[in-house]
N, C-alpha and C positions, 0 to 999 in steps of 0.2 A: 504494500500500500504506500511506503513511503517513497519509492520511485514514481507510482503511479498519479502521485499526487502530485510528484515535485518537488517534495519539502525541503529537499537537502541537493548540491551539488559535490559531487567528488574532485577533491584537488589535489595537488602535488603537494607535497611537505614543501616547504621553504628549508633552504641549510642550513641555515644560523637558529631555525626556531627548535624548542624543543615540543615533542608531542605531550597532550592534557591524558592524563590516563581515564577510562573511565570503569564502571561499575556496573552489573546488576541487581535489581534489588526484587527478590520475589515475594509476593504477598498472596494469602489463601483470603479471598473474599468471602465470608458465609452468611449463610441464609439467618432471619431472626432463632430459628430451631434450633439453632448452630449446624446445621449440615452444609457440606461446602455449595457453594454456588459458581464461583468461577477462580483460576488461580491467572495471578497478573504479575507481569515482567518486565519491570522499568529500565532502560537504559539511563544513568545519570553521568554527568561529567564531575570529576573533581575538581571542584569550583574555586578552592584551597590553594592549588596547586598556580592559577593562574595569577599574573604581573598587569595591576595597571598601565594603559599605552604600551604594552609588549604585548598583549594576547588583545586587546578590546579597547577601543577608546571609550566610548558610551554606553550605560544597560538603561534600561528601561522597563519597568513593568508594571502594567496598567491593574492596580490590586483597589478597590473601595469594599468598603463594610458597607451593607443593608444602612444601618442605622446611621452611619454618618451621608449618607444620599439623603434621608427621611429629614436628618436634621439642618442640611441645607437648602431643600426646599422649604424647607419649614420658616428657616429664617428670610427666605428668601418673598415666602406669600407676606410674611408678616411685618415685612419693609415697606412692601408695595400695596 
């Protein structure tokens, strides 16, 4: 799927750089009964491992809480 999708492109190493190692991480999802319902397989990067402006200049990650959206409309009806 993740070719199919596009998600990623395949490159060459650079020389000088060094490679990020990464990780799997398996988890057994279960049903409320506890009986298994599905078993899940994360690929992660060691995040630890990586040098500001040597591996990334910029992250970004678009994270809000329920309740602070609520609480900005809220101040926001109550301005206007």
């Amino acid at each position: 799927m993740i070719e199919k999708n596009d998600t990623w492109v395949l490159m060459n190493k650079p020389q000088h750089k060094k490679v990020i190692g990464v990780k799997w991480v398996y988890r057994t999802k279960l049903n409320i009964d506890d009986y298994i319902n599905k078993y899940k397989a994360i690929l992660v990067v060691k995040g630890y491992a990586q040098v500001f402006r040597f591996y990334f200049l910029k992250t970004f990650v678009p994270v809000a809480r329920l309740d602070t959206i609520i609480m900005v409309l809220a101040l926001l009806a109550y301005k206007g």
